[in-house]
C-alpha positions in Angstrom: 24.3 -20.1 15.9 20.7 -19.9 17.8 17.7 -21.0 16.2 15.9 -18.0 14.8 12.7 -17.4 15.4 11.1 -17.9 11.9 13.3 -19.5 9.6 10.7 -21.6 9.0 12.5 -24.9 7.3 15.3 -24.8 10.2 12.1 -23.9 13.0 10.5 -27.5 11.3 13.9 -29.0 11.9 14.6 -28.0 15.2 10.9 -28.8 16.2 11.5 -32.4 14.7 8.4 -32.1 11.8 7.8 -31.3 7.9 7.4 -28.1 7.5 6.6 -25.9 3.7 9.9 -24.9 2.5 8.2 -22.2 0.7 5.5 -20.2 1.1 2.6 -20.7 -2.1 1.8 -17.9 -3.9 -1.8 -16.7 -3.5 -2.8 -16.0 -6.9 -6.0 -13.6 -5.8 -4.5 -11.6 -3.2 -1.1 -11.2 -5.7 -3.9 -9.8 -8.5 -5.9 -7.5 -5.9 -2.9 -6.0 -4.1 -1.2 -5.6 -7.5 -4.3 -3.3 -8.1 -3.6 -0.4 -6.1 -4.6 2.7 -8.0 -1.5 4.5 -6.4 1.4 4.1 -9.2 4.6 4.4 -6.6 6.5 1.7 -6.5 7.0 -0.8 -4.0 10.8 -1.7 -2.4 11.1 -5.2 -0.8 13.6 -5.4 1.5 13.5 -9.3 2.5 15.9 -12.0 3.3 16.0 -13.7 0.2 19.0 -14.8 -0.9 19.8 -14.6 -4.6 18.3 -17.7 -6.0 15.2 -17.2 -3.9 14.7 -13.8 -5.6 14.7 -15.3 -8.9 11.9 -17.8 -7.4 9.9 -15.2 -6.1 9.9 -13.0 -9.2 8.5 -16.0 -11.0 6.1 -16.3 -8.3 5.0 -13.1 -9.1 5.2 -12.8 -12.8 3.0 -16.2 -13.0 0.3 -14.8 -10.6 -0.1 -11.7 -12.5 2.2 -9.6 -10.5 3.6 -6.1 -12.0 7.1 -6.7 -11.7 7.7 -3.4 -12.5 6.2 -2.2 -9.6 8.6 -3.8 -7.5 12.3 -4.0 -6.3 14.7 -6.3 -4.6 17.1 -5.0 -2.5 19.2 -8.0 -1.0 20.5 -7.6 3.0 21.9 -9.8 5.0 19.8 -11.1 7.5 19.1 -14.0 10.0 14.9 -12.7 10.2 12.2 -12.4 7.9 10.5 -10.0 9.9 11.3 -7.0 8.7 8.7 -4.6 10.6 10.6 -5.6 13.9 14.5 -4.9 12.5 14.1 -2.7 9.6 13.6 1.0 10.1 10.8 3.1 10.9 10.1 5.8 8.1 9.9 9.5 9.4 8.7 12.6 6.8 9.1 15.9 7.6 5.2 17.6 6.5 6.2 21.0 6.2 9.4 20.1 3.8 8.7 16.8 2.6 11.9 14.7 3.4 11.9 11.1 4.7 14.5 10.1 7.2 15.2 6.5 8.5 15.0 6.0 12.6 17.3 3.2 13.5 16.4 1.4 16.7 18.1 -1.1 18.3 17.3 -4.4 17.7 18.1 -7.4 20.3 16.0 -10.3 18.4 12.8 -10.0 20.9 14.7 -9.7 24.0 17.6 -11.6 23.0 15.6 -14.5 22.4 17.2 -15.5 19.3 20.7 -14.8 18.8 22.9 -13.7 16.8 21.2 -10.7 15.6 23.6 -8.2 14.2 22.8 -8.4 10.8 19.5 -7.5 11.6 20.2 -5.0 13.5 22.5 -3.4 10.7 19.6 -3.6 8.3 18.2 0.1 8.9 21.3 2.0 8.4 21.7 0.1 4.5 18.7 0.6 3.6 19.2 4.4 4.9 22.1 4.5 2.6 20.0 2.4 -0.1 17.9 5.5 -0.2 20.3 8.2 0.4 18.0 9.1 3.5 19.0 10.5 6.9 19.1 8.3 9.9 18.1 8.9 13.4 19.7 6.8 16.2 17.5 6.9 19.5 19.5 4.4 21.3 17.0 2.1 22.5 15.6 -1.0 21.5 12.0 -0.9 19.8 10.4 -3.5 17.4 7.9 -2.0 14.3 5.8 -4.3 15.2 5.3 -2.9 18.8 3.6 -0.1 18.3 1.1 1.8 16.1 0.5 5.4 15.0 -2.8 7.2 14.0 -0.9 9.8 12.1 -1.6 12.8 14.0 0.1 12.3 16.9 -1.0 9.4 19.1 1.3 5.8 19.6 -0.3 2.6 20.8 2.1 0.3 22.7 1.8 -2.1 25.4 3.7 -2.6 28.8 4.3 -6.4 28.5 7.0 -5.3 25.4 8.2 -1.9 26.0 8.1 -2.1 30.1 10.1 -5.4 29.5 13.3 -5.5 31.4 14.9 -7.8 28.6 14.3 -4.5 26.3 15.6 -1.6 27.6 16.6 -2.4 31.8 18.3 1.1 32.3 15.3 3.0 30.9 12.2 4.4 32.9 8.6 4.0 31.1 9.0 8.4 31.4 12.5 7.6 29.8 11.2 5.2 27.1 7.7 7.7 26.3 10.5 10.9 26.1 12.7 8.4 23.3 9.5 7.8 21.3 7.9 11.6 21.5 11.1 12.7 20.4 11.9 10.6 17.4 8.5 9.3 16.3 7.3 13.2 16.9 4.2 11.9 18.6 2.6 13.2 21.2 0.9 11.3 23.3 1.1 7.3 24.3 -1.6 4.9 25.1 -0.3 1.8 26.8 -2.4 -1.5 26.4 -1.5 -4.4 28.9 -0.2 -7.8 27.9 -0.5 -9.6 24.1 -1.8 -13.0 22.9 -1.0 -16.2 24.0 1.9 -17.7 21.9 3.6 -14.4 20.8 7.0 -14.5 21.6 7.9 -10.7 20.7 6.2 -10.3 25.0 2.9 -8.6 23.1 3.2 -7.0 20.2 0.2 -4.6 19.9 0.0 -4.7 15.9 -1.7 -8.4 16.7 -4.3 -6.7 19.3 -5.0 -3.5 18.5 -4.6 -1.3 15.3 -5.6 2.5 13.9 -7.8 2.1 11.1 -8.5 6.2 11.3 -7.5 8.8 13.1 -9.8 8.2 16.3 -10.8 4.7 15.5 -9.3 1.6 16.3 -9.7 -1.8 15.6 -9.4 -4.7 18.6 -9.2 -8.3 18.8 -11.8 -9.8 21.2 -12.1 -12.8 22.7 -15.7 -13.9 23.6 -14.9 -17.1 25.0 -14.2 -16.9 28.6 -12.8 -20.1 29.2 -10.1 -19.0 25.9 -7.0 -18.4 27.9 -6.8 -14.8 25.4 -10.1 -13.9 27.1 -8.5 -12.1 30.6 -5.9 -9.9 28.3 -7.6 -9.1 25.5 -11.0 -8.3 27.5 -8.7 -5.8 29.7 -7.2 -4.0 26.4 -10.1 -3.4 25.6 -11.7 -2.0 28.8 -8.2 0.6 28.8 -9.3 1.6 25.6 -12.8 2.4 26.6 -11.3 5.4 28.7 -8.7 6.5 26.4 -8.4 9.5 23.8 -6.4 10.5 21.1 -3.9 13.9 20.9 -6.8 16.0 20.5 -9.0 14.1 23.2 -11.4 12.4 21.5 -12.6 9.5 22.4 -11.5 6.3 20.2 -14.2 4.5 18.2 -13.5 1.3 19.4 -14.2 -1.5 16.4 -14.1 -4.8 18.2 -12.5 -8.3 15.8 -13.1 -11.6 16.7 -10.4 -14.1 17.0 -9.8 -16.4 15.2 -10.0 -20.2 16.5 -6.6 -21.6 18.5 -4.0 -22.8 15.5 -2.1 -25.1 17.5 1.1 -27.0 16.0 2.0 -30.3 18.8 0.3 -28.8 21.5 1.7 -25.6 21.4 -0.8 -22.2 20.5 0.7 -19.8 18.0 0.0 -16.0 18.0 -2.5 -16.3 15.3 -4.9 -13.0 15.2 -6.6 -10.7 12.5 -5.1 -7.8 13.9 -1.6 -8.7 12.2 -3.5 -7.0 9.1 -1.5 -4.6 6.6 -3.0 -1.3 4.8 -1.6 -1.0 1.2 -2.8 2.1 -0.7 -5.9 0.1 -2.7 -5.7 -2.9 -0.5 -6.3 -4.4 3.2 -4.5 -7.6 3.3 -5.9 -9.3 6.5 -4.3 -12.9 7.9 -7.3 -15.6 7.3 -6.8 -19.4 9.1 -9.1 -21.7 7.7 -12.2 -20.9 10.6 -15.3 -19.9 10.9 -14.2 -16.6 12.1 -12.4 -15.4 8.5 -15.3 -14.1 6.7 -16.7 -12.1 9.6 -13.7 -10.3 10.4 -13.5 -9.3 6.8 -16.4 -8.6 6.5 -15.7 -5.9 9.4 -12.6 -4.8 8.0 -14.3 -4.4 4.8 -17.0 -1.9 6.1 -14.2 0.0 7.7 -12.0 0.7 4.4 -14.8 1.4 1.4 -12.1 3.0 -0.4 -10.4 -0.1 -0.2 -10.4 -4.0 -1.5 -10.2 -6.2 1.9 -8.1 -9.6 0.9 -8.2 -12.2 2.8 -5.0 -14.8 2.8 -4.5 -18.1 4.2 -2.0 -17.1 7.3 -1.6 -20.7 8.6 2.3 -21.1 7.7 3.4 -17.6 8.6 1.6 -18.2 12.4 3.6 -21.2 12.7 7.2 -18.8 12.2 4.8 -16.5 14.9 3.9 -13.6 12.6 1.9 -12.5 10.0 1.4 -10.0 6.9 2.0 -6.7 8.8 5.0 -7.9 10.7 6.7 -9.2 7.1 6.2 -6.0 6.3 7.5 -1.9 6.3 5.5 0.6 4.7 8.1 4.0 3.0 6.3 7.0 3.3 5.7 8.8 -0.6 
């Protein structure tokens, strides 16, 4: 068996250092995000094995956590990161249903194998929910894209344009895929992602729709960071694009955070990697200067909404964050 990318004990092991065997509880966020004034409930589908359930249900209880608000469901899995190899939620507007769409999954360009329990994960949890399932038949991580709801995808070359995704398809072939079974309409491509991501850019740690027309971006301000060539380039694409309708995106700029480095080596740490709950904005923190301000920006941007900020520093060492742990089910 490969080493997966973020089983975080075996990643410690294989990297030869001590490394959390759990993840602690953060008793605020727990409190705030349990909060949210919508009263659906929530359905974790993790990779916790039985015993580990138990642990995180105490987790929760202890912290103040509505239990009732929240279901196991256990799948077999070798990744954590369910944004990337869960499914992707559809819901018909005009009738209400929700459908599953079940992309293919290849552990980040086969990176990491084996992967076929992951990549079985969508069409259980489609049965799990007695939804219908789409099959576009071509490999696309959650994580690698994001939506404004009305019609417009962000994506970025280095990931979908990858020839250790999809090497038979055309960027018209891909765009056609996506338009077809995401039912956007239009897709705005971003360049290359942050240094240390291993997914070849994933845009949800760059760039993010916090409204229809309005985006949020991570910046780098530091020309001698070695994030400032990319991300200042995302940024100037996004200056000239629009969104279905063709208006021009409100551009809200994020700073990033400072380098969190683990023996030598940079990991993908950004604010971007935030995730929008219905009462609550979870945002990735890293113990730096930079946590309050981009709160503080986050915070202006959602009124209707707490902004939390949690300590992110073990999940960037597994290479992820909040919103790639993640998968939102439409109501």
């Amino acid at each position: 068996m490969g080493t997966a990318r973020c089983h975080l004990a075996d990643l410690a092991a294989a990297r030869g250092h001590q490394f959390p065997r759990h993840l602690r509880p953060h008793p605020a966020g727990l409190r705030e995000a349990d909060r949210s004034p919508d009263p659906a409930r929530g359905c974790l589908h993790q990779r916790l094995g039985r015993r580990r359930g138990t642990a995180a249900r105490k987790a929760l209880r202890e912290n103040g956590a509505s239990l009732d608000r929240v279901h196991f469901h256990h799948h077999r899995a070798y990744e954590p990161w369910c944004r990337d190899h869960g499914p992707i939620f559809i819901r018909n507007d005009a009738t209400g249903e929700r459908a599953v769409t079940d992309w293919e999954y290849n552990a980040w360009g086969g990176k990491y194998p084996p992967f076929d329990l992951d990549n079985e994960v969508p069409a259980r949890i489609a049965a799990l929910r007695g939804l219908r399932r789409f099959v576009p038949g071509m490999v696309l991580e959650g994580g690698s894209i994001d939506v404004n709801g009305r019609g417009t995808l962000l994506t970025t070359e280095s990931c979908l344009l990858n020839p250790n995704r999809n090497p038979g398809l055309s960027r018209s072939d891909i765009e056609e895929r996506i338009k077809a079974n995401l039912g956007v309409s239009k897709i705005l491509w971003l360049g290359d992602g942050i240094v240390g991501d291993d997914t070849d850019g994933h845009v949800d740690d760059l760039t993010r729709f916090i409204a229809p027309a309005t985006v949020a971006t991570a910046v780098e301000d530091d020309p001698k960071d070695e994030n400032f060539t990319a991300l200042r380039d995302n940024l100037e694409r996004l200056r000239s694009m629009t969104d279905q309708d063709g208006v021009p995106l409100r551009i809200v700029e994020l700073p990033m955070p400072a380098a969190v480095t683990f023996q030598g080596e940079r990991l993908p740490a950004s604010y971007a990697n935030f995730y929008i709950a219905n009462g609550v904005v979870i945002v990735p923190i890293y113990r730096c200067a930079n946590d309050a301000k981009a709160i503080e920006i986050l915070q202006a941007e959602f009124p209707d909404r707490s902004v939390v900020g949690i300590d992110s520093t073990d999940l960037a060492w597994g290479f992820g964050s909040f919103h790639c742990i993640s998968q939102q089910e439409p109501g």
